[in-house]
DSSP file (Angstrom, degrees, kcal/mol; ACC not computed):
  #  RESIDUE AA STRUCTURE BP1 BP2  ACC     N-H-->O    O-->H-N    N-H-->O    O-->H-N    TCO  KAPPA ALPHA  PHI   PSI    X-CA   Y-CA   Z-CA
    1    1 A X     >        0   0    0      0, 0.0     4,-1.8     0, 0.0     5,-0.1   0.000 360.0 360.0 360.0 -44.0  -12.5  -42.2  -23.1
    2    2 A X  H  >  +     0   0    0      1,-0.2     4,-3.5     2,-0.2     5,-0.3   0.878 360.0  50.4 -38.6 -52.1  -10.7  -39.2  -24.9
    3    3 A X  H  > S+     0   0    0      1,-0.2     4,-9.9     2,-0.2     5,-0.3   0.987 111.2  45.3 -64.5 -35.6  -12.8  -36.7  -23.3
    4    4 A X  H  > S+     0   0    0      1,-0.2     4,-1.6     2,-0.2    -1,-0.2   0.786 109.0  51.9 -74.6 -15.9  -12.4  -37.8  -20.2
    5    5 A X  H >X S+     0   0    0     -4,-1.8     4,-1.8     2,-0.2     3,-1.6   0.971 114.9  57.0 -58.3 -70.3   -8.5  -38.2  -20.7
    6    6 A X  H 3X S+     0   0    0     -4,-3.5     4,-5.0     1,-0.3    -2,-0.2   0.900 109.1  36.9 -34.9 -59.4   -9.1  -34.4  -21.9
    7    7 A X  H 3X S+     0   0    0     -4,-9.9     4,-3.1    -5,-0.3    -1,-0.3   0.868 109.5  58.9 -92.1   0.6  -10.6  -33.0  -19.1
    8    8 A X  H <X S+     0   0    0     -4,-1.6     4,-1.0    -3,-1.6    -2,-0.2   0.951 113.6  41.8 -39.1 -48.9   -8.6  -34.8  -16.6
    9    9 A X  H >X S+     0   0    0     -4,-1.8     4,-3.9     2,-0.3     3,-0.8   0.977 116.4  52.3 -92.5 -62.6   -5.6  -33.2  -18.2
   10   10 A X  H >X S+     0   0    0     -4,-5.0     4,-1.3     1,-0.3     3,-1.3   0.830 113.8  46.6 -44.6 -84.9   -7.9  -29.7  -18.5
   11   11 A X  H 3X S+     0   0    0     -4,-3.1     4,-0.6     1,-0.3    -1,-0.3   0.483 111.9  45.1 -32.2 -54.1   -8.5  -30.1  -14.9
   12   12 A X  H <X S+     0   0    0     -4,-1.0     4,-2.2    -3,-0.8    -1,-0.3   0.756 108.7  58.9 -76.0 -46.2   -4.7  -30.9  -13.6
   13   13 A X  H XX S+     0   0    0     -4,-3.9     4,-2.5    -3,-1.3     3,-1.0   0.994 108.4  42.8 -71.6 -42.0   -3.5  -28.2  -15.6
   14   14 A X  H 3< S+     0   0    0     -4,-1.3    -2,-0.2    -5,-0.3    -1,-0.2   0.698 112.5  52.7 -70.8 -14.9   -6.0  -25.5  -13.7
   15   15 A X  H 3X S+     0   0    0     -4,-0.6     4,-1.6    -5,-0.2    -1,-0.2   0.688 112.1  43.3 -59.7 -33.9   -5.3  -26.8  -10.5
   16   16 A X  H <X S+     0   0    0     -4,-2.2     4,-2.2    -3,-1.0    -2,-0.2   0.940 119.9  43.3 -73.5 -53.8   -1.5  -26.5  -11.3
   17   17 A X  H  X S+     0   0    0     -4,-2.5     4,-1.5    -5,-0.2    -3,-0.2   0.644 108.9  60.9 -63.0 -20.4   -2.2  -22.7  -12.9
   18   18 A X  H  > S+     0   0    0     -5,-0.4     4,-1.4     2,-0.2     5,-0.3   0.881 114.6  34.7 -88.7 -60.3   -4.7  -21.9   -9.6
   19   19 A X  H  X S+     0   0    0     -4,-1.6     4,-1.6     2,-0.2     3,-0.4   0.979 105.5  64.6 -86.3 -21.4   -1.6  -22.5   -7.2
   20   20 A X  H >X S+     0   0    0     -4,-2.2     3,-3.0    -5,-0.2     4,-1.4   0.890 113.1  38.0 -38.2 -82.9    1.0  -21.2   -9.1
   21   21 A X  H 3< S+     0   0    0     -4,-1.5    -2,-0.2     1,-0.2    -1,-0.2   0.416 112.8  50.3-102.2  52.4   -0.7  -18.1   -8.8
   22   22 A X  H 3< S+     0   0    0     -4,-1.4    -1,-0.2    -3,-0.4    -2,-0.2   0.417 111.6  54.9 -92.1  -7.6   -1.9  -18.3   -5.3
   23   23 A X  H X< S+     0   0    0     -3,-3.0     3,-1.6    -4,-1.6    -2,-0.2   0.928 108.3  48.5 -82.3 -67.0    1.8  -19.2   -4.8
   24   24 A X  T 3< S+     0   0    0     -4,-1.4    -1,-0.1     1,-0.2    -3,-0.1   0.453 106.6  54.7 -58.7 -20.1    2.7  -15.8   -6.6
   25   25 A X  T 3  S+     0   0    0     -5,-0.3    -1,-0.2     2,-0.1    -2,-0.1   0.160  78.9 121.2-101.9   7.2    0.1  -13.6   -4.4
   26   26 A X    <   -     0   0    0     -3,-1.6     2,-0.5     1,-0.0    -3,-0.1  -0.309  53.7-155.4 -82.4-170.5    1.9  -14.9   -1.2
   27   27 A X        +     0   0    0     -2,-0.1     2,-0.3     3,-0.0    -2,-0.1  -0.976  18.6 178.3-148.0 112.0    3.3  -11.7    0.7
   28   28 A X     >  -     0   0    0     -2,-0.5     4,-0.7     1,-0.0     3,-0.5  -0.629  46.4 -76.2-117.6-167.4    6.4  -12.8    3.1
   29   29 A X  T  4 S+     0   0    0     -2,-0.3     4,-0.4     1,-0.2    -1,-0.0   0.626 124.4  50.9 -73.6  -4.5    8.4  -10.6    5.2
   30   30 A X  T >4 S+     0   0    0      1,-0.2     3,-0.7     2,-0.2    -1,-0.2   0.931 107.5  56.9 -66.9 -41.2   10.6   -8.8    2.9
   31   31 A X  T 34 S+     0   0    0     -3,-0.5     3,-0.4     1,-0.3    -1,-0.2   0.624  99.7  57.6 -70.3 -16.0    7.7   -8.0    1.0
   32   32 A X  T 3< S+     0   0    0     -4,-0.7     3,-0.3     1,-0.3    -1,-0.3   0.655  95.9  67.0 -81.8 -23.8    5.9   -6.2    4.1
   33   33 A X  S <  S+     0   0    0     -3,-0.7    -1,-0.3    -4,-0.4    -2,-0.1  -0.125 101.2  45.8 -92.4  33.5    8.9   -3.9    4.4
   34   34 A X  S    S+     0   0    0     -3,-0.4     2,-0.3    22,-0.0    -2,-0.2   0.130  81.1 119.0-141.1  -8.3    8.0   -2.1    0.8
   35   35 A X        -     0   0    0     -3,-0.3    22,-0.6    -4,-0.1     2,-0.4  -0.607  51.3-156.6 -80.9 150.2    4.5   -1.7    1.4
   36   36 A X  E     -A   56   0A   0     -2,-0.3    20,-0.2    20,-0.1     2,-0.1  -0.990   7.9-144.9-120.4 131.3    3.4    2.1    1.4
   37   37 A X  E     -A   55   0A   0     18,-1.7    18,-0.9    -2,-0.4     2,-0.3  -0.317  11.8-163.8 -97.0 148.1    0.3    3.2    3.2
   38   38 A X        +     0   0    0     16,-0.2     2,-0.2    -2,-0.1    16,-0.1  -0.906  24.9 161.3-131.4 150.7   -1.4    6.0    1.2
   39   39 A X        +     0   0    0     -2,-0.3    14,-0.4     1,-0.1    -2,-0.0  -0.627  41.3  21.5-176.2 115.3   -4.2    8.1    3.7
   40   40 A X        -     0   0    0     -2,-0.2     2,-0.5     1,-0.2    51,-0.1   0.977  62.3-163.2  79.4  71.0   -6.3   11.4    4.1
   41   41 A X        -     0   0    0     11,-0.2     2,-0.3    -3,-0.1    -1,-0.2  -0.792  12.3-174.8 -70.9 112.8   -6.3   12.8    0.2
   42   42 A X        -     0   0    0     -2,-0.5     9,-1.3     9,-0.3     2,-0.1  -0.917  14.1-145.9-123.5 128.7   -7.3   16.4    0.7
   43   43 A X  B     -B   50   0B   0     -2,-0.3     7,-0.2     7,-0.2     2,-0.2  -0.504  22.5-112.3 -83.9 142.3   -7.9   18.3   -2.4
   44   44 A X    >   -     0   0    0      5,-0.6     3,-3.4    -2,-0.1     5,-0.1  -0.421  32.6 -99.3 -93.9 150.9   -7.0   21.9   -2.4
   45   45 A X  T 3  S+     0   0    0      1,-0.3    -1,-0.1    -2,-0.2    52,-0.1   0.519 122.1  37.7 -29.0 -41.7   -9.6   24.5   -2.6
   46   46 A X  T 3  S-     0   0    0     50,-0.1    -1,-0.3    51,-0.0    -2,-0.0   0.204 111.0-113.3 -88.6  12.4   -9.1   25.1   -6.3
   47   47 A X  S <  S+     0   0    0     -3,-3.4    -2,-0.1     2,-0.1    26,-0.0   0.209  85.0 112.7  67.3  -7.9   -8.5   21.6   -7.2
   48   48 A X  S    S+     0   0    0     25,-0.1    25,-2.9    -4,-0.1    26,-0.6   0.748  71.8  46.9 -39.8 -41.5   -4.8   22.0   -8.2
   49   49 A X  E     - C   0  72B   0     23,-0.2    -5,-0.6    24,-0.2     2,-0.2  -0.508  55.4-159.4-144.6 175.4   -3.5   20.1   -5.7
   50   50 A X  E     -BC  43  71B   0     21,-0.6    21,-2.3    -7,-0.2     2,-0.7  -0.779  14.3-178.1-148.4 102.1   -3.6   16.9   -3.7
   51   51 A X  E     + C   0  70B   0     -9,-1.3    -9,-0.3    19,-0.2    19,-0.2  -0.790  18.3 141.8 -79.5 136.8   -2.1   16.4   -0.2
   52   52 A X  E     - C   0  69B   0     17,-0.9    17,-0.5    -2,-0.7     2,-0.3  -0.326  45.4 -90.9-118.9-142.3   -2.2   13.3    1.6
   53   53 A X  E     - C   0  68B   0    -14,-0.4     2,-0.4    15,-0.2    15,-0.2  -0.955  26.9-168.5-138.3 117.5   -0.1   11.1    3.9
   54   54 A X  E     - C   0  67B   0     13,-1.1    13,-4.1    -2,-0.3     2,-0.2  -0.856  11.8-175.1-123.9 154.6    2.3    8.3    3.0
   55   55 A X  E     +A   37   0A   0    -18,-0.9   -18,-1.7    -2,-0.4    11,-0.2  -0.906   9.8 178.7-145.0 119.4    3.5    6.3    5.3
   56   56 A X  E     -A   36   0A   0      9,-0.5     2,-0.3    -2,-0.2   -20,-0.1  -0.610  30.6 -96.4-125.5 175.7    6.0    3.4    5.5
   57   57 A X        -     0   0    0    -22,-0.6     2,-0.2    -2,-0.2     7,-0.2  -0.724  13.4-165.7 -93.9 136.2    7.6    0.9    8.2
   58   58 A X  B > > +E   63   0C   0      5,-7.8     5,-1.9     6,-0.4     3,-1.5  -0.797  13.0 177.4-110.8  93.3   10.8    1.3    9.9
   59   59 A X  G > 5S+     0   0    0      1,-0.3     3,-2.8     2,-0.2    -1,-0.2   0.932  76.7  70.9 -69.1 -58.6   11.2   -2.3   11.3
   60   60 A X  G 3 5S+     0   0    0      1,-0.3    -1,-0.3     2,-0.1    -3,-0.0   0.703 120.3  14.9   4.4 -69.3   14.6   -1.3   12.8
   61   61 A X  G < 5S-     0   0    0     -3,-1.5    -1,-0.3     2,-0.1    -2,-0.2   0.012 106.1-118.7-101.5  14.5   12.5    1.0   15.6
   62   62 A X  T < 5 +     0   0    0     -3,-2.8     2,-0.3    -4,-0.5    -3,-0.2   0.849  68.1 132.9  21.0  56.2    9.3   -0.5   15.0
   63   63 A X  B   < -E   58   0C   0     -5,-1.9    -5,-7.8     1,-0.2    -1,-0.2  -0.861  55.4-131.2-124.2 155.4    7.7    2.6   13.9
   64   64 A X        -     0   0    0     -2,-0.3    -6,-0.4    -7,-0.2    -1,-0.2   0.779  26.6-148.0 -80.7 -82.8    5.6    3.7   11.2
   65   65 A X        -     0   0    0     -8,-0.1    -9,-0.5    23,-0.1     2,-0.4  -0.052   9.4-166.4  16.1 126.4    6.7    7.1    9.2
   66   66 A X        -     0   0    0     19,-0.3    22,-0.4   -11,-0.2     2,-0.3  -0.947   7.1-177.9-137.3 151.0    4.7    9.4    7.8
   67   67 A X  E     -C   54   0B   0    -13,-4.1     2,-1.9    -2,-0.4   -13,-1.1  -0.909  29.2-118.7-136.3 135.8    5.4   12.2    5.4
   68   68 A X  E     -C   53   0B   0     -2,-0.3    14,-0.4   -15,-0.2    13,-0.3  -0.602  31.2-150.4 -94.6 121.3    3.1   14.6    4.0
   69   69 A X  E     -C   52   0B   0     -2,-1.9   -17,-0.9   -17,-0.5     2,-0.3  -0.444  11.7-154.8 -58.6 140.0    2.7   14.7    0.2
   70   70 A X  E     -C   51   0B   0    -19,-0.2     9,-1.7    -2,-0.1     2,-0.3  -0.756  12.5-158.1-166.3 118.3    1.9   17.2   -2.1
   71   71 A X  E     -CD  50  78B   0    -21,-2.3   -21,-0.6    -2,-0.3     2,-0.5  -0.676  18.0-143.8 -84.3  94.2    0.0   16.1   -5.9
   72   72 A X  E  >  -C   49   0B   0      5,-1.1     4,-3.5    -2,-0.3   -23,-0.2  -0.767  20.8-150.8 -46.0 118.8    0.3   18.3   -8.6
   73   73 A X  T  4 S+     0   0    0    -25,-2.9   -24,-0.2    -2,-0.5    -1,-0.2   0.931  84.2  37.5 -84.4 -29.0   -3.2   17.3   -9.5
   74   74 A X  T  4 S+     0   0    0    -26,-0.6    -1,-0.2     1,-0.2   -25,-0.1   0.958 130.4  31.1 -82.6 -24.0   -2.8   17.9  -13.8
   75   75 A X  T  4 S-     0   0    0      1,-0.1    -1,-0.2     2,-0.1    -2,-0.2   0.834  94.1-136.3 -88.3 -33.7    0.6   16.7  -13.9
   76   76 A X     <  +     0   0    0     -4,-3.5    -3,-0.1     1,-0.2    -1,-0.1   0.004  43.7 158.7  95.5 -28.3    0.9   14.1  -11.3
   77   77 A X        -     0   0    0     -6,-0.1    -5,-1.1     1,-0.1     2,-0.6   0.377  29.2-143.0  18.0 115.5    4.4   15.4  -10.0
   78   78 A X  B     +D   71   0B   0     -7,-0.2     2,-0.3    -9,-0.1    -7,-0.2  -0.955  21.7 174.7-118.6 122.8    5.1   14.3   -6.3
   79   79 A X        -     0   0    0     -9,-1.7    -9,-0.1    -2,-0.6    -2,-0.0  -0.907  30.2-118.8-129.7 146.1    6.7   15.9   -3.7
   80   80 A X        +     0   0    0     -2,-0.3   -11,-0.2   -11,-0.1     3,-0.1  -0.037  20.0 174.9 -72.8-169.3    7.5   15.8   -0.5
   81   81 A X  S    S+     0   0    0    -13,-0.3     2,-0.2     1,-0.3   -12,-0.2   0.551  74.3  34.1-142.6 -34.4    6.3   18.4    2.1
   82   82 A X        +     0   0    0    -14,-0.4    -1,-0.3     1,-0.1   -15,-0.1  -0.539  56.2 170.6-125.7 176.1    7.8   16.8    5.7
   83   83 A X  S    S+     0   0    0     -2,-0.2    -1,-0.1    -3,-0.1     2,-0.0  -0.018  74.7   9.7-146.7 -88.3   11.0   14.9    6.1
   84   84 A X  S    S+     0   0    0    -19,-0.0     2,-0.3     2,-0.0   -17,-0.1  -0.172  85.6 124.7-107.8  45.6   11.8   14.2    9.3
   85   85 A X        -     0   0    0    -19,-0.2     3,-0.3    -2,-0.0   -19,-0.3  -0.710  48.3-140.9-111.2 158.6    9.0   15.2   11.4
   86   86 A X  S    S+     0   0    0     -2,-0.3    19,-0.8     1,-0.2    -3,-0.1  -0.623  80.6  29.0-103.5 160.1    7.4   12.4   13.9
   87   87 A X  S    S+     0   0    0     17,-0.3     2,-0.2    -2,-0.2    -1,-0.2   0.503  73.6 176.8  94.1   8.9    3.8   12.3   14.3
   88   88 A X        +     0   0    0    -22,-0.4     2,-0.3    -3,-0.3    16,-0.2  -0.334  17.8 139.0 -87.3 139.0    2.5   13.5   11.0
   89   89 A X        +     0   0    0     14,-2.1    14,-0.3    -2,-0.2    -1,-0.1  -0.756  37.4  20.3-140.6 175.4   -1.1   13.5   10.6
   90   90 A X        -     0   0    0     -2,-0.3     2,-0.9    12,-0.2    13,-0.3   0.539  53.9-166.2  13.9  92.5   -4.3   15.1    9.4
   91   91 A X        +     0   0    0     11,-0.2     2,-0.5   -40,-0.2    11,-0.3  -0.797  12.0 174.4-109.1 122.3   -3.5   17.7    6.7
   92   92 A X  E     -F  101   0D   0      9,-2.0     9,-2.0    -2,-0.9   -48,-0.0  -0.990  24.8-124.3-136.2 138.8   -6.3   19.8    6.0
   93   93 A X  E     -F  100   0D   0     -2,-0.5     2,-0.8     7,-0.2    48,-0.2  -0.158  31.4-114.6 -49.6 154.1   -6.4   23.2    3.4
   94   94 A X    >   -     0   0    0      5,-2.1     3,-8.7     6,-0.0     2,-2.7  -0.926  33.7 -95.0-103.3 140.2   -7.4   26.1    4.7
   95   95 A X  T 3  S+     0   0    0     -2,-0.8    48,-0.0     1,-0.3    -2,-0.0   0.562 130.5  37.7  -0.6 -23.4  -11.0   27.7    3.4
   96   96 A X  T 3  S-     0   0    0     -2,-2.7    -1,-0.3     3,-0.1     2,-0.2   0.155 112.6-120.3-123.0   1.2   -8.4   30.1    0.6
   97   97 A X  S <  S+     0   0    0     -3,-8.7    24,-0.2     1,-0.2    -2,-0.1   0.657  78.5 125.5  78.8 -27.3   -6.0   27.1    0.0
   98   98 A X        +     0   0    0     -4,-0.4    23,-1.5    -2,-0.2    24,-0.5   0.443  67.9  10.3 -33.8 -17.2   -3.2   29.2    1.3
   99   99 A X  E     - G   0 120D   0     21,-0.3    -5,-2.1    22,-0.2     2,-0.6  -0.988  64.9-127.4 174.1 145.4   -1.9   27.1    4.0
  100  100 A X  E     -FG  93 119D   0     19,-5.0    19,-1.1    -2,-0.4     2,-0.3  -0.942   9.7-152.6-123.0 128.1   -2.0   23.5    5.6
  101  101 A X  E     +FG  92 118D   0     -9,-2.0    -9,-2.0    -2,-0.6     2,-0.6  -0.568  22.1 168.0 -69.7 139.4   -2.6   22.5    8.7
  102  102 A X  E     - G   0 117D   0     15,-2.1    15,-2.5    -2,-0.3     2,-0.4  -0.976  30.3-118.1-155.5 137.8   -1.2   19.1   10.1
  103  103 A X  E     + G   0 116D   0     -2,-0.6   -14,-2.1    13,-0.3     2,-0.2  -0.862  42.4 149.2 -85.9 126.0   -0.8   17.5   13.2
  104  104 A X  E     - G   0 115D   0     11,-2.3    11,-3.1    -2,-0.4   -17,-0.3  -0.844  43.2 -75.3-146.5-174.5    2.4   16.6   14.5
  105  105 A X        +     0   0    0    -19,-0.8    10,-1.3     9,-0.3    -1,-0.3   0.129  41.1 167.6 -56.7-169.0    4.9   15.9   17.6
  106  106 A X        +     0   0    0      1,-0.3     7,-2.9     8,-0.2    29,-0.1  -0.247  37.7  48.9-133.1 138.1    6.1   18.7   19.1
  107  107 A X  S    S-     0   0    0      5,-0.2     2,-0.4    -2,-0.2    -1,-0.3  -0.082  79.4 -80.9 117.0 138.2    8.1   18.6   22.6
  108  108 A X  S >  S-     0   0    0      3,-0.2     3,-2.2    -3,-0.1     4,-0.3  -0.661  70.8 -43.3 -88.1 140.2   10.9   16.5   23.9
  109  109 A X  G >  S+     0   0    0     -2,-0.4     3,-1.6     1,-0.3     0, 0.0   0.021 130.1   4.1  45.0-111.9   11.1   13.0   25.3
  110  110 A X  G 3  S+     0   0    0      1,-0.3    -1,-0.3     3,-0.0    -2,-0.0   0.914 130.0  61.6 -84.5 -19.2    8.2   12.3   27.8
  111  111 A X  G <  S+     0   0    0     -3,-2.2     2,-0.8     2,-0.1    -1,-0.3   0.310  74.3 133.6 -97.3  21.6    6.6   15.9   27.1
  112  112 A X    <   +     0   0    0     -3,-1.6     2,-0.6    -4,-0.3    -5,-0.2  -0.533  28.6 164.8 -17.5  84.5    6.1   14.9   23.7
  113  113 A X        -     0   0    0     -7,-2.9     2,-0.5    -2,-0.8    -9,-0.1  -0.876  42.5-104.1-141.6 151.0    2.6   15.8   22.4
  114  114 A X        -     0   0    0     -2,-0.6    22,-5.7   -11,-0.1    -9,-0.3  -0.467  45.6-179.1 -69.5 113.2    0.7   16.2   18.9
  115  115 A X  E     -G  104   0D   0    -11,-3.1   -11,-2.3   -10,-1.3     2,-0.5  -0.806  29.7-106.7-114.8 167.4    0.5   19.8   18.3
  116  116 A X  E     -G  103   0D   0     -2,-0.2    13,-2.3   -13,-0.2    14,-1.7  -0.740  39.1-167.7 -79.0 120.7   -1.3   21.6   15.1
  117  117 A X  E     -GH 102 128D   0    -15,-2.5   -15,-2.1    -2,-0.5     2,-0.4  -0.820  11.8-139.8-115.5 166.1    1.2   23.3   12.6
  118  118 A X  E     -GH 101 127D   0      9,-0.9     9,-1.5    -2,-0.3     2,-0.7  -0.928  11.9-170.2-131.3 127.3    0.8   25.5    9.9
  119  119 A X  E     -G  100   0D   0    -19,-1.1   -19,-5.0    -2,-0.4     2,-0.3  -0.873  12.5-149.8-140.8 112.9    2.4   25.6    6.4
  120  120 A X  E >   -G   99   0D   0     -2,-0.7     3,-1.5     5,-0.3   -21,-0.3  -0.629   9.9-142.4 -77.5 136.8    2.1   28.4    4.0
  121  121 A X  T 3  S+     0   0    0    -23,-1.5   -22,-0.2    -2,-0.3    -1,-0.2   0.549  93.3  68.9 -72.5  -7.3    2.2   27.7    0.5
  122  122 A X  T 3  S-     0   0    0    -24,-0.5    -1,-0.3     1,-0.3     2,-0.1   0.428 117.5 -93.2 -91.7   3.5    4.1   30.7   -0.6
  123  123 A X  S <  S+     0   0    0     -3,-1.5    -1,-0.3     1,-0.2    -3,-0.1  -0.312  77.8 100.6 117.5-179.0    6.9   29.2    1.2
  124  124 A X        -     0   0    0     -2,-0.1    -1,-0.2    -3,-0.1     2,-0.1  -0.205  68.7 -55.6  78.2 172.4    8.6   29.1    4.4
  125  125 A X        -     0   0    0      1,-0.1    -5,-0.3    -6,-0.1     2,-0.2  -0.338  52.4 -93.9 -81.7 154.8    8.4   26.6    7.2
  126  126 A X        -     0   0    0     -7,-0.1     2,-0.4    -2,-0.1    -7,-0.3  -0.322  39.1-158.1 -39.6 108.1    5.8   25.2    9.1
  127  127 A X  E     -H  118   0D   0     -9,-1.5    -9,-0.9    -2,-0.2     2,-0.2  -0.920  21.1-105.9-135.8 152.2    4.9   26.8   12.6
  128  128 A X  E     -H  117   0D   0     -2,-0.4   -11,-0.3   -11,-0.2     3,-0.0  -0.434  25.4-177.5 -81.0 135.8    3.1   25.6   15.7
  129  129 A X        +     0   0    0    -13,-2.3     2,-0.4    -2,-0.2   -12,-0.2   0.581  63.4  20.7-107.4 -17.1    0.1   26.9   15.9
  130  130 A X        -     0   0    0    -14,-1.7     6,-0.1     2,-0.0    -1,-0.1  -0.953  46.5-165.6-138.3 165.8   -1.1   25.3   19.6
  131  131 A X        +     0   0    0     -2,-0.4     2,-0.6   -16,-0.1   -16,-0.1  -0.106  23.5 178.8-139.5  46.8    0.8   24.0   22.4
  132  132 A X        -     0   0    0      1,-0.2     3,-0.1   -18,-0.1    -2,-0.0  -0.511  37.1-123.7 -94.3 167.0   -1.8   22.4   24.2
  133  133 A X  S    S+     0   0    0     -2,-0.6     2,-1.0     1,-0.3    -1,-0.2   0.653 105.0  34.0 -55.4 -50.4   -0.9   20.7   27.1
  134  134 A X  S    S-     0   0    0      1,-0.2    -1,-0.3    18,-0.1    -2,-0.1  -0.832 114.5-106.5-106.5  89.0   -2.4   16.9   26.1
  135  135 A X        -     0   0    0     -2,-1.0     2,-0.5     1,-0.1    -1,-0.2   0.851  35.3 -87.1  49.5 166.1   -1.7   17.2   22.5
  136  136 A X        +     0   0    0    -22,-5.7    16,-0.2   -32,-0.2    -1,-0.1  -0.858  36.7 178.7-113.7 152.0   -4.3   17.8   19.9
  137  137 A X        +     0   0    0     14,-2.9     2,-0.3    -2,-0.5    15,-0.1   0.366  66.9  12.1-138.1  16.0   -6.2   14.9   18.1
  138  138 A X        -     0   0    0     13,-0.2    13,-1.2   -48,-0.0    -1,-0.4  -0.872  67.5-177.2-165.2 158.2   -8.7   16.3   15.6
  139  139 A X  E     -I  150   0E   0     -2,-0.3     2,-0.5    11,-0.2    11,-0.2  -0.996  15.5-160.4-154.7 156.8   -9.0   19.8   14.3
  140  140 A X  E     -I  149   0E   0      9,-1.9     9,-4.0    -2,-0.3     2,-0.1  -0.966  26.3-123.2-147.9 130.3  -11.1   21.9   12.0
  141  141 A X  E     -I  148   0E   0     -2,-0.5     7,-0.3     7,-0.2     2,-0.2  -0.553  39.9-104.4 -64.2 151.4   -9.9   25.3   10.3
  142  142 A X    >   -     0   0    0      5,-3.0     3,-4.0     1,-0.1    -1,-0.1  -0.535  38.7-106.9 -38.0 119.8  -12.4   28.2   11.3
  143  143 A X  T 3  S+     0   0    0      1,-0.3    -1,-0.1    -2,-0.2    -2,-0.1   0.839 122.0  38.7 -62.8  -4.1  -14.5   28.8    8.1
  144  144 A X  T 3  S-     0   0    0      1,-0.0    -1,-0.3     3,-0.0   -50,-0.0   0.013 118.6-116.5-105.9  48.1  -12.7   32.2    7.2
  145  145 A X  S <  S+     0   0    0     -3,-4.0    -2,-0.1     1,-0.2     3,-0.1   0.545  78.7 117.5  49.9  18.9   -9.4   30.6    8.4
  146  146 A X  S    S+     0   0    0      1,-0.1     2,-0.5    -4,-0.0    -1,-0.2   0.764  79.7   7.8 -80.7 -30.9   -8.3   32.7   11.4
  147  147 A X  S    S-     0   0    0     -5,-0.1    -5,-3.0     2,-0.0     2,-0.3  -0.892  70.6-122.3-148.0 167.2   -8.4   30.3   13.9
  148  148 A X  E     -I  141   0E   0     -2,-0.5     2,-0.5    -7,-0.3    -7,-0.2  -0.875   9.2-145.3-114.1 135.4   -8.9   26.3   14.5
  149  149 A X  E     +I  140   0E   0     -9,-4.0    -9,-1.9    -2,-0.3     2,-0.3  -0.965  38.4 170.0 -88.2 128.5  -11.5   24.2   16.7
  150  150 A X  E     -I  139   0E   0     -2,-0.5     2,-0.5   -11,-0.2   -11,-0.2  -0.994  34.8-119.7-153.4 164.6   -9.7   21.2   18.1
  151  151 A X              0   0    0    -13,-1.2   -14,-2.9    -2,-0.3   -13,-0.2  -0.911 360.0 360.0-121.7 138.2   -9.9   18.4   20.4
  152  152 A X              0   0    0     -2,-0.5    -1,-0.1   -16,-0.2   -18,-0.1   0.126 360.0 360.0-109.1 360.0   -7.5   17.9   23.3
């Protein structure tokens, strides 16, 4: 009769411990407004560096936001790369690691369209590097890095 007193009790208590923490793993709506999206790790030609894409919700506008990142890969150091740019996408090295390419917005109001930019690592800003007319949606650097293939 004791054991079975026992493992009743053993039972009750792991049933109690199992929803406590299924209780603890539930996810409500505050919590959905902290998550951050991590996306497209590309490591830089010499393996120093890490850029990706983080992205979070603005429930306000019901948009997402995305920023580009950039990993010092021995130290771990994060910084950002974008701020206030719409549209941020697909960050790819180029073939000497010199520059990143990303897709982003370009264009006002309804002529808005995802255009290719360019960011040198020795510093200065970002500049667009196509304007075509229906936006770009995939690209690949040329392998000696003069020029881009992309699809429109």
């Amino acid at each position: 009769m004791k054991r079975v007193i026992g493992a009743a009790a053993l039972g009750i208590a792991c049933c109690l411990f199992a929803a406590e923490a299924a209780a603890a793993r539930g996810i409500d709506f505050a919590a959905l407004r902290t998550i951050v999206r991590v996306s497209q790790p590309q490591i830089s030609p010499d393996g120093k560096q890490l850029v990706f894409v983080k992205s979070t919700s603005d429930f306000e506008k019901n948009k997402r936001k995305s920023q580009l990142m950039l990993m010092d890969v021995a130290s771990g150091t994060v910084r950002n790369l974008t701020y206030d740019r719409t549209g941020v996408d697909s960050p790819r090295w180029s073939p000497s690691g010199d520059r990143i390419a990303f897709v982003a917005d370009a264009g006002e109001g309804d002529k808005t369209q995802s255009q290719i930019f360019v960011w040198p690592m020795n510093g200065g800003d970002p500049l667009q590097a196509t304007k075509a007319e229906n936006g770009v949606q995939e690209f690949a650097w040329k392998p000696d890095g003069s020029a881009f293939a992309f699809v429109t």
